[in-house]
N, C-alpha and C positions, 0 to 999 in steps of 0.2 A: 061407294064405301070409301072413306076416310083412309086413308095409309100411312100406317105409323111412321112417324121421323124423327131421329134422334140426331141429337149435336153431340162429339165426343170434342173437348175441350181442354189445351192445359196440358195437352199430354207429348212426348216426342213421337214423329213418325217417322216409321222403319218404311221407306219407298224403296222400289227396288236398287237403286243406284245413289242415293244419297240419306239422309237425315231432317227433318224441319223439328227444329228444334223445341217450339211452343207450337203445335199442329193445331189443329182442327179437323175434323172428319165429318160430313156430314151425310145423312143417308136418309131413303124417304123408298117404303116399302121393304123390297128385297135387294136395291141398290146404293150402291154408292156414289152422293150425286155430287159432292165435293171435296175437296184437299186441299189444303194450303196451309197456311203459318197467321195466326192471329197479326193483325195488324199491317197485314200483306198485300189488302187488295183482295181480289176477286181473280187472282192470276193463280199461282199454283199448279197443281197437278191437275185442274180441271183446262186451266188456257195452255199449257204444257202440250194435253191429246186433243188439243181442238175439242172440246168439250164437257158439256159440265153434265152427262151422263149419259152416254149412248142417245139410244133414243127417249131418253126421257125427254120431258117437254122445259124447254128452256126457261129460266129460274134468277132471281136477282134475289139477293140475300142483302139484308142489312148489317151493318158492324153488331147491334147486338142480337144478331138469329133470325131476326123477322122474313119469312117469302113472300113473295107478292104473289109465288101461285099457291103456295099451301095454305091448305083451308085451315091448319090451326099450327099454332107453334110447335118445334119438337120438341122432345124432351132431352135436356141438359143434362151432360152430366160433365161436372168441370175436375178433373182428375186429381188436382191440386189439393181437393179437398182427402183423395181417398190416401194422398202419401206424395213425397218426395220422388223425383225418379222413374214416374212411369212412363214405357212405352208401349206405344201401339202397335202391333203386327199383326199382317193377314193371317186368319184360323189357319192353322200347320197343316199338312196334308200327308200322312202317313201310308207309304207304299205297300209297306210289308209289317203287319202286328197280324198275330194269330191269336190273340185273346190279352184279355184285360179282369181283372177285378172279379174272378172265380169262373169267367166261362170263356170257352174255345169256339171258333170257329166251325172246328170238327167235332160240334157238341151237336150240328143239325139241328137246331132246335131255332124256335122266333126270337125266345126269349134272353138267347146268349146271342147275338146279336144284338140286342135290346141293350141288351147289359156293357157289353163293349164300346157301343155307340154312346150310351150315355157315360161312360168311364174316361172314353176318350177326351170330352169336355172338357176335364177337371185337370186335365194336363195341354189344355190350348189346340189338340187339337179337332179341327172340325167337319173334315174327310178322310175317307181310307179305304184303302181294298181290303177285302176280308180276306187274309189268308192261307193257306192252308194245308195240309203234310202228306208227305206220302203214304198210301194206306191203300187197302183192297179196293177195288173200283165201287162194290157196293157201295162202303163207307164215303166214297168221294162223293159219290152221285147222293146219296142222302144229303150231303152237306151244301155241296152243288143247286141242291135244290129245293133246300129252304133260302138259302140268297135268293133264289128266282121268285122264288114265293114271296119274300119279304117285296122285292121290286113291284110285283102283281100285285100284292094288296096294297101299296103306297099307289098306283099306278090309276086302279080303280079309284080312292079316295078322290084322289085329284081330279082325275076325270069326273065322279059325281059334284065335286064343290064346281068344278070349272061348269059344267053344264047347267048348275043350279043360279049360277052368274049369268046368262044366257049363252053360253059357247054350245056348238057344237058336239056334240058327244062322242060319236059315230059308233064305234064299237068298244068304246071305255079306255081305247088308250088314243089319248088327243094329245099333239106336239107337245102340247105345255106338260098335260100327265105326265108323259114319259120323261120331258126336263126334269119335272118336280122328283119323280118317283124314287131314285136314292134319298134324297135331301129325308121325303116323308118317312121311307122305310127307318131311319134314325128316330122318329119318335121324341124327337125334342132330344138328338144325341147330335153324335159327328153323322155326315152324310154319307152313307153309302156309295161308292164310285163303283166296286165292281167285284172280279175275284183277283188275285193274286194266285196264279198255281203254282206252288213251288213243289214241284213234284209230279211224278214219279218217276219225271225222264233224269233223271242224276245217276251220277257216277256212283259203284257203291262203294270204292275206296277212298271218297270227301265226301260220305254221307252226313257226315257229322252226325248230330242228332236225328236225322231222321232214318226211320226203321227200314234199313236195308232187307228183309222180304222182301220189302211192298216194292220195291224199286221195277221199272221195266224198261226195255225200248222205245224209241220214240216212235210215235205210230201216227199218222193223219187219222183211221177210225177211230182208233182211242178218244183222239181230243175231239172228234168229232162227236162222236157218241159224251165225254165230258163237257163238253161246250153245250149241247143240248141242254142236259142237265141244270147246264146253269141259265139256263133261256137267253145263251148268245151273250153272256155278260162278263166273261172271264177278258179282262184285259191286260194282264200282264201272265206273261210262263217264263219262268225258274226252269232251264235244261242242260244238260253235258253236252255242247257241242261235238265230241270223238266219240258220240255210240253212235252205234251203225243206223244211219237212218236221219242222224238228228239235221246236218249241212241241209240235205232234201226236204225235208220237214220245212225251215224257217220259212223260205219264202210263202210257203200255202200258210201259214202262222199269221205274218205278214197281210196278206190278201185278206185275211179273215176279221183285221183289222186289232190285233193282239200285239203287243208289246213285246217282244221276245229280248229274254235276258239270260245274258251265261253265267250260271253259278254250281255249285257242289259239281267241282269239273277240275277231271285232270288232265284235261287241254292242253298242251305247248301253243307257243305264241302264234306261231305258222292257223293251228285249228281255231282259233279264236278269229285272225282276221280273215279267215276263210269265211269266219259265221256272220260277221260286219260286214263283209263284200255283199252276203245273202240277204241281210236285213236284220240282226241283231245289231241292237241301240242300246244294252242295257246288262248292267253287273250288277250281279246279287252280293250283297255285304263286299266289298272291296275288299279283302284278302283273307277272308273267312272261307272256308272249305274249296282252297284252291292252293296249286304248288307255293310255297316258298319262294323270293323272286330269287333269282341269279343272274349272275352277270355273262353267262353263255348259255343260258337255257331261259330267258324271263319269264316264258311259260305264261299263262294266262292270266296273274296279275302286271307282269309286264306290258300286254296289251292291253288291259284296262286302262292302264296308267298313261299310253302313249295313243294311244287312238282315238284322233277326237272326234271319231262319231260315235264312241262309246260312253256314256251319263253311267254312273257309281254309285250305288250305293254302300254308307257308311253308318255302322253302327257307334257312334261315338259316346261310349260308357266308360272308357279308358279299361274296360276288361278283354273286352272282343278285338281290340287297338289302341296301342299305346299313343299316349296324346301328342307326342314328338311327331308322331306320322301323321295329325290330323293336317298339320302345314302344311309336309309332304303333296297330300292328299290335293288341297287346294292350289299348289302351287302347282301342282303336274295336268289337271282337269282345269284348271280357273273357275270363275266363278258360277259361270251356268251348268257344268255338268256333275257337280256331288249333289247328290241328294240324300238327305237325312232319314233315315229310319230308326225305328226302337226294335223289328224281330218281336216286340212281345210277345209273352204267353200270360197263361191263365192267370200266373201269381202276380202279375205287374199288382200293384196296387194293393198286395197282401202282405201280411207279417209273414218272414222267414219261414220254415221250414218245408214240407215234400208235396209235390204238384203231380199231377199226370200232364204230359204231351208224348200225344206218338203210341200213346200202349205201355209209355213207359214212367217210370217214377224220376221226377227230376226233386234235385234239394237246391232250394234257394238260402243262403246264407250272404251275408252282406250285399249284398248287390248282384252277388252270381250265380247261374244256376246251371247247376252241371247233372248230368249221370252219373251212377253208381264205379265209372270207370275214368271220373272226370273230364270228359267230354262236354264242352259246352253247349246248353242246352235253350238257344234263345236267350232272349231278358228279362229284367223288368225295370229298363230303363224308360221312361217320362219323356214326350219329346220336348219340354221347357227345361227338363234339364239336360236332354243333349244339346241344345242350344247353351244352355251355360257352360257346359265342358266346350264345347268351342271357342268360345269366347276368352274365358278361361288360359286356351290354347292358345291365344294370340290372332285368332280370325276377328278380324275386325263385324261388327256387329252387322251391318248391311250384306254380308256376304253370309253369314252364319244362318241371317232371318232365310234368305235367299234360297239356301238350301232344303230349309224345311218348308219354304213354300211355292215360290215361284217355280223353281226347278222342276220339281214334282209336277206341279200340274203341266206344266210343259211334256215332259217325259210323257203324259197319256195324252197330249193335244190338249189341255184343258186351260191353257193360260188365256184364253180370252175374255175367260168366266170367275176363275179362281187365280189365288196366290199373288195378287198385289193389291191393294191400295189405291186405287187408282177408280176415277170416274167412270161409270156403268160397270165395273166389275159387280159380282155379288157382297153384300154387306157381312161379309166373316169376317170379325174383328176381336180380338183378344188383347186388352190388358196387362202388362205383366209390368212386377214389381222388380227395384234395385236387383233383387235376389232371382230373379226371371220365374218367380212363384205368381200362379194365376191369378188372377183380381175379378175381372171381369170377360166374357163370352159373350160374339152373338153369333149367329148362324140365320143369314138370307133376311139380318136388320132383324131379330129377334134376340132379346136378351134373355139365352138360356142359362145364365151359370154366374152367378155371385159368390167369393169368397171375403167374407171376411177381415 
């Protein structure tokens, strides 16, 4: 069977450490088999990593596209033609969105999943953890476990296409299956990576928006019993490191192969790097439901800010953080440890007015969305346009791209596969215009998403 290959042409590319200015991209299947700069040679980013695509099978290219091993030309697309000013960036990787374009996470259902996945697109981005609020354990485990569900029915597909190829089947989840099986569970959306649990180990005085009932201690059976749930897929937790239990907790966290992140915590500085001694790598919204810094108490943005085994996350809407501190931000972390999130909820992608998250009614009005007691309540910020308020900011563009994609997948171990540009990565390639408005999409060398 024949493997699709596309030539992206004409465009600038966003690499992780530099720029090429008139790119080239080239991909064949689900990879990305070259990089370099029209006019360049055959060196690039493919003679850069010693190769012109993992394991794919070694390839000479002509100045106008021709392969001596593909069995037919790719298909071109020369960007010049679509506008002025475009560049290319790895698909975005969003850590933390709870909902998009009228459905939530905590909707339990296939179908908002569906929905978010494919919403996700239309804003560059083309992975994400699903994630999700504090609430009664029943409710978690319901939602917990249609993620697992989604992973299982993508999981099966794969398995039946791969054995219908002549692979091995064995009991319907084959290496490649389970590879594929987020990517599938998207449905021609962003790819599934995992859960996000933000909650219900939090502090209830930096609840913020999330509904203090539901809030508890942190418990190994607990997550052990949610982890089930989610058939082992939960890879990032959102917790208060200062409730009783939590320090003990991280390392089995840790071991279990989860992500552990301190957020909605009212921590001092001392309990924070107690929790990075144990194996926390990771901060939820960078100064969002956590102390105030000071200059004799830093408290647990303090240590975000200065310990660098801790990676950040940053809600960059200029609501949730004023855009002076996005410098701050990078200049205190450098450039591999901020990673970009949107927090989405349901309304992202909606006309203004009143949403549910949590149980509770949020109002969206210009860009923000708060509770009835103005508490902020999430987003409905666009990850192409937090990239533009960075920029915007004075972050130079390579570092900006950086965060919304290299970084991230780094943060879950996944930078081998995702978030660069770069030969035998996966072909997630997103378009974006002067204005960092979406153009074009693909996800694993598929062109999901045309704008206009």
């Amino acid at each position: 069977m024949t493997e699709m290959s596309w030539e992206i042409r004409g465009v600038q590319v966003v690499l992780p450490d530099r720029l090429l200015p008139n790119g080239i991209i080239r991909t064949r299947g689900e990879r990305i088999v070259f990089v370099g700069e029209a006019g360049g040679g055959e060196d690039g980013a493919a003679a850069e990593n010693g190769s012109s695509g993992g394991d794919l099978p070694e390839e000479t290219w002509s100045a106008d596209g021709d392969s001596s091993f593909a069995e037919e030309r790719p298909r071109v697309i020369d960007a010049r033609a679509l506008g002025p000013d475009l560049v290319a960036i790895p698909g975005m990787i969003d850590l933390h969105v709870h909902g998009a374009d009228g459905a939530d996470v905590m909707d339990g259902t296939p179908e908002a999943l569906r929905t978010i996945a494919r919403a996700l697109l239309r804003e560059g981005t083309t992975a994400f953890c699903a994630t999700t609020m504090s609430a009664s354990e029943e409710r978690l485990v319901r939602a917990l476990r249609n993620v697992a569900a989604s992973f299982d029915a993508a999981s099966a597909l794969a398995a039946s296409a791969f054995s219908s190829q002549g692979g091995a089947k064995a009991d319907g989840r084959t290496p490649e299956a389970i590879e594929q099986a987020g990517d599938r569970a998207g449905e021609a959306g962003a790819a599934l990576l995992g859960v996000h649990l933000e909650g219900p180990f939090l502090h209830p005085d930096r609840a913020g928006a999330q509904p203090v009932e539901a809030l508890r201690a942190p418990s190994l059976a607990a997550f052990r019993r949610l982890n089930e749930a989610a058939g082992g897929r939960i890879r990032l937790i959102t917790l208060a490191p200062e409730l009783p239990g939590a320090l003990e907790l991280i390392p089995e966290l840790v071991r279990a192969g989860v992500v552990v992140s301190v957020g909605h915590t009212d921590a001092d500085y001392e309990t924070v790097v107690a929790a990075a001694d144990r194996g926390a790598r990771h901060v939820t919204h960078v100064f969002n439901a956590m102390r105030p810094l000071h200059h004799r108490a830093p408290g647990a943005l303090g240590a975000a800010l200065v310990d660098e085994r801790l990676t950040v996350e940053l809600i960059a809407d200029g609501v949730h953080v004023h855009p002076a501190l996005f410098r701050l931000v990078f200049r205190a972390k450098g450039t591999e440890r901020v990673v970009l999130i949107t927090d989405g909820i349901r309304a992202k992608g909606r006309p203004d007015g009143v949403y549910e998250l949590g149980g509770r009614e949020v109002t969206v009005r210009c860009g923000r969305a708060t509770l009835a007691d103005g508490t902020l309540a999430g987003s409905v910020l666009r990850m192409n346009e937090a990239l533009k308020h960075l920029v915007d900011a004075g972050i130079p563009l390579t570092e900006a791209v950086r965060a919304a994609t290299l970084n991230p997948a780094r943060a879950l171990g996944l930078d081998g596969e995702r978030g660069a540009l770069l030969p035998g990565r996966l072909a997630d390639v997103v378009l974006l215009d002067g204005s960092f408005a979406v153009r074009m999409v693909w996800v694993r060398g598929r062109l999901v998403h045309i704008q206009a």
